[in-house]
N, C-alpha and C positions, 0 to 999 in steps of 0.2 A: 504494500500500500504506500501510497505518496499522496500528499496532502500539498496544494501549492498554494498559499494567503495574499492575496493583493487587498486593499482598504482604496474606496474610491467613491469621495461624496459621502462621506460616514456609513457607508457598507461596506463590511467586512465579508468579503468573497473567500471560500473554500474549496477549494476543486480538489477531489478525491479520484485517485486511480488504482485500480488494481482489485483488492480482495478487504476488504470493510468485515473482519472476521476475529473469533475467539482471539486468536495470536494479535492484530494491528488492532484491534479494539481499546488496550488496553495506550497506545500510542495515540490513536483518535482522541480519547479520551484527554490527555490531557494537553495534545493539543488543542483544543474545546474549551478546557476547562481556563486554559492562560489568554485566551481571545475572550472570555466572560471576563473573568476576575480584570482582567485590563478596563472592564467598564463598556465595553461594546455593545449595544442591543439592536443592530440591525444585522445579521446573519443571512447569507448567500450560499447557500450550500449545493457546491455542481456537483452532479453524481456520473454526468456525462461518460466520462473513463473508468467508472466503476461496472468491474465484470462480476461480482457477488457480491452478497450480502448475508450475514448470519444475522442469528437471533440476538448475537452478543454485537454486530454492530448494529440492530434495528435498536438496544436500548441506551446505547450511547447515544442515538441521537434523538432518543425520549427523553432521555435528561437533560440534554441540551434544549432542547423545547421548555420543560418544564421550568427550567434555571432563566432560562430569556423572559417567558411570561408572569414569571414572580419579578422581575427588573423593569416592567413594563414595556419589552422589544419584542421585538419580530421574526419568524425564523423563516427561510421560506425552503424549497426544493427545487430545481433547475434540472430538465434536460436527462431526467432519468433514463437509462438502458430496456428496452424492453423486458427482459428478464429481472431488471430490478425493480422497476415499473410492477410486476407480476407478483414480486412478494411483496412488496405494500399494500398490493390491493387483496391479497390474501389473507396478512394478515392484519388486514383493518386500520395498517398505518397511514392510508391516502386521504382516511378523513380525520387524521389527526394532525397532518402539513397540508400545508398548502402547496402545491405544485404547478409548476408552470414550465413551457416546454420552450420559452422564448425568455432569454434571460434578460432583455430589456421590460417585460412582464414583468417581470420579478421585483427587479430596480423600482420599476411606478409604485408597483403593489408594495414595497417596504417604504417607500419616502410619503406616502400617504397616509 
């Protein structure tokens, strides 16, 4: 897994590649957790390059969710892989992000 961070207009953009799983879960995590505690509440998270996802990285980024929305930000999702696409909506994560397949989307829907 590889995580790339650009900050642009006070969105904090996260592009993830690779395997989002038990093992780089625990490296997600706290790269996650240093973009919060820094005080950021508009979250951009591209899954674009993400080839899986486990159940260990689906609640990494439940936490992330839940830690943004007690800070009163935003967290959005971008550009998911069909197959990643497929396990959010299986297990009931697509109606807990908001997703958007246009990452200028994304951009409106956090600055609003």
């Amino acid at each position: 897994m590889k995580i790339i961070q650009n900050e642009e207009n006070g969105i904090v953009n996260l592009s993830i590649s690779g395997r989002l799983d038990a093992v780089s879960a625990v490296e997600a995590d706290r790269e996650f957790n240093s973009v919060l505690d820094s005080g950021k509440t508009k979250l951009l998270i591209d899954l674009g390059e993400l080839e899986y996802i486990s159940s260990a990285g689906l609640r990494v980024l439940l936490v992330v969710a839940k830690r943004i929305q007690q800070k009163g930000g935003k967290v959005v999702l971008c550009k998911l892989a069909e197959n990643v696409k497929e396990v959010f909506e299986i297990s009931g994560f697509s109606s807990i992000f908001k997703i958007f397949t246009v990452t200028d989307e994304a951009k409106t829907f956090l600055n609003s």
